[in-house]
Structures are given as structure tokens and as C-alpha cells.
C-alpha positions in Angstrom: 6.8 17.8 -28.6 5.5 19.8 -25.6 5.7 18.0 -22.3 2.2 16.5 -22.0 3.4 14.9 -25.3 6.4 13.2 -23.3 5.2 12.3 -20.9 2.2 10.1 -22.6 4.9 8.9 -24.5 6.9 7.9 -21.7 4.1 6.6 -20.0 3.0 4.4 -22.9 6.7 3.1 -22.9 6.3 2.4 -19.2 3.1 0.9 -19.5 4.5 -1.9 -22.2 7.6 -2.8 -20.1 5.1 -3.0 -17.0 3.0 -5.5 -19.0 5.9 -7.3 -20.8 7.6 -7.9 -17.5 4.4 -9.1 -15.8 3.8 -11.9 -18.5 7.4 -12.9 -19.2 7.5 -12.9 -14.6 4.7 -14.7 -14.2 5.5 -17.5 -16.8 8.5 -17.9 -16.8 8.4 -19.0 -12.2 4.7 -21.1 -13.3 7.0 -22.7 -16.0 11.0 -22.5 -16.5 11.2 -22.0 -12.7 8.7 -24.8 -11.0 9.6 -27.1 -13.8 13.5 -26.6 -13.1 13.3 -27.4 -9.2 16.1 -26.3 -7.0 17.1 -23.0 -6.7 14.7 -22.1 -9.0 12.0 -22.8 -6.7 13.8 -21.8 -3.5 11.1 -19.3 -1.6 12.9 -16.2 -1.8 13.8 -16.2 -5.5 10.2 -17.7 -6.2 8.4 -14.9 -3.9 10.6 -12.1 -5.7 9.2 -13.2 -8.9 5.7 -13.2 -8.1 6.1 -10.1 -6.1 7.7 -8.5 -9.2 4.9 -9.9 -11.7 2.5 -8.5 -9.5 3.6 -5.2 -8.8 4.3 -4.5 -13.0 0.8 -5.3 -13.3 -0.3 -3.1 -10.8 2.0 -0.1 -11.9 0.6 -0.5 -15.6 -3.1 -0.5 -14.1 -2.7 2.1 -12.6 -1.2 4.0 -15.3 -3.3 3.0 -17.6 -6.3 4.4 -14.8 -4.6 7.7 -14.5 -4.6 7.7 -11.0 -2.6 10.0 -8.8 -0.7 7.5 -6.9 0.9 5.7 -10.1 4.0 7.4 -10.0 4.6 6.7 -6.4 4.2 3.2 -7.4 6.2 3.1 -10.3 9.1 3.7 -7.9 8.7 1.2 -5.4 8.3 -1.0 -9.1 11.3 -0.3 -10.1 13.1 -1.3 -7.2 11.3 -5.3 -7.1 12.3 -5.1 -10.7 16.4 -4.2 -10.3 16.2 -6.9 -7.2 14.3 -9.5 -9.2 16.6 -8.8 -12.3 19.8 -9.6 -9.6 18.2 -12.5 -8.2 17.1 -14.0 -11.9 20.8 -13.5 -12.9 22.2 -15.4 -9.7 20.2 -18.0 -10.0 20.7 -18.4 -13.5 19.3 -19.6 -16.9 16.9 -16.6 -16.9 18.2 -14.2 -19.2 14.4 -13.2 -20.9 13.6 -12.1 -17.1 16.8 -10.3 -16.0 16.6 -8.1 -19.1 12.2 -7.5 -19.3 13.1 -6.1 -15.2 16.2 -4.1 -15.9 14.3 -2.3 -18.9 11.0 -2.3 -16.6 13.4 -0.8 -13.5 14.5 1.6 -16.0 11.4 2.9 -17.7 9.5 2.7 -14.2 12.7 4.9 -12.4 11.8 7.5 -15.1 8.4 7.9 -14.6 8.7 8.2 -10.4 11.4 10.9 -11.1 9.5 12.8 -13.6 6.8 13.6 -10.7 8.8 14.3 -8.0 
């Protein structure tokens, strides 16, 4: 595989754990977390979670777009994702979340370092 070939690869694989993180974000603080109450709906943790649901669907837009910036954004993705992945695990009973950021953080870390 030459390295255009990688790096759609990549980018497909950063693209999916973008989208998979926005969805399983997005539900899970409309559902799990304003259904649960307390902590689950303090501001900070509910803000992170929104914040990280919008800025996974924004990275795979842009991707997806092939604009120039997406990279650039990718990074500042994967750092809401490893802070929303910390905050899901503290507060608890959100496993699906914790791991669809960490691999999110991961894929999204890639793809900012691969452009630099």
C-alpha cells in the first residue's frame, strides 16, 4: 500500500470512530444521562458530552469534505474525547462512552500527527 492508500484508510477509520462516538455521545447524555439525574446531569460532565458529540461530528464532516483544516481539528477532537472518556469513567455507568472516545482520541491523535 503506498501512502495515499494509508492514509484513506486511516481516514476512513477515523471517520467511523468520529461518527460512532457522535451517536453513542449524543444518546447516551439525551438518554442514560438526563434520565439518571445527579451527577449525570451535573453541567460540566453534561457540557463535555455535548461538546464531545459535537466536535466528532464536525471532525468526520470535515473529513469526509476533504477540507484543509480537518487535521487541525482532529487534534483539538481528540483531546474533548480523552477528557470526556475520564469524565464518563468518574462519573460512572458509562462504559459504551468511555471506550467509543478513547478509540475516537486514538484514531483522531493519528490523523493530526500524520499532518504535522
Amino acid at each position: 500500500m503506498d501512502q495515499s492508500t494509508y492514509v484513506k484508510h486511516d481516514m476512513q477509520a477515523c471517520i467511523a470512530a468520529c461518527t460512532s462516538c457522535h451517536q453513542i455521545c449524543l444518546q447516551m447524555g439525551m438518554n442514560h444521562c438526563l434520565e439518571t439525574g445527579g451527577k449525570h446531569v451535573e453541567p460540566s460532565h453534561f457540557r463535555l458530552l455535548m461538546s464531545c458529540a459535537e466536535i466528532c461530528q464536525t471532525s468526520a464532516n470535515l473529513m469526509l469534505s476533504g477540507a484543509v483544516h480537518s487535521s487541525a481539528v482532529c487534534g483539538i477532537c481528540a483531546e474533548i474525547c480523552e477528557a470526556c472518556a475520564i469524565d464518563c469513567e468518574k462519573t460512572g455507568d458509562m462504559n459504551e462512552c468511555v471506550e467509543a472516545c478513547r478509540d475516537c482520541a486514538e484514531t483522531c491523535k493519528q490523523m493530526a500527527d500524520m499532518h504535522h
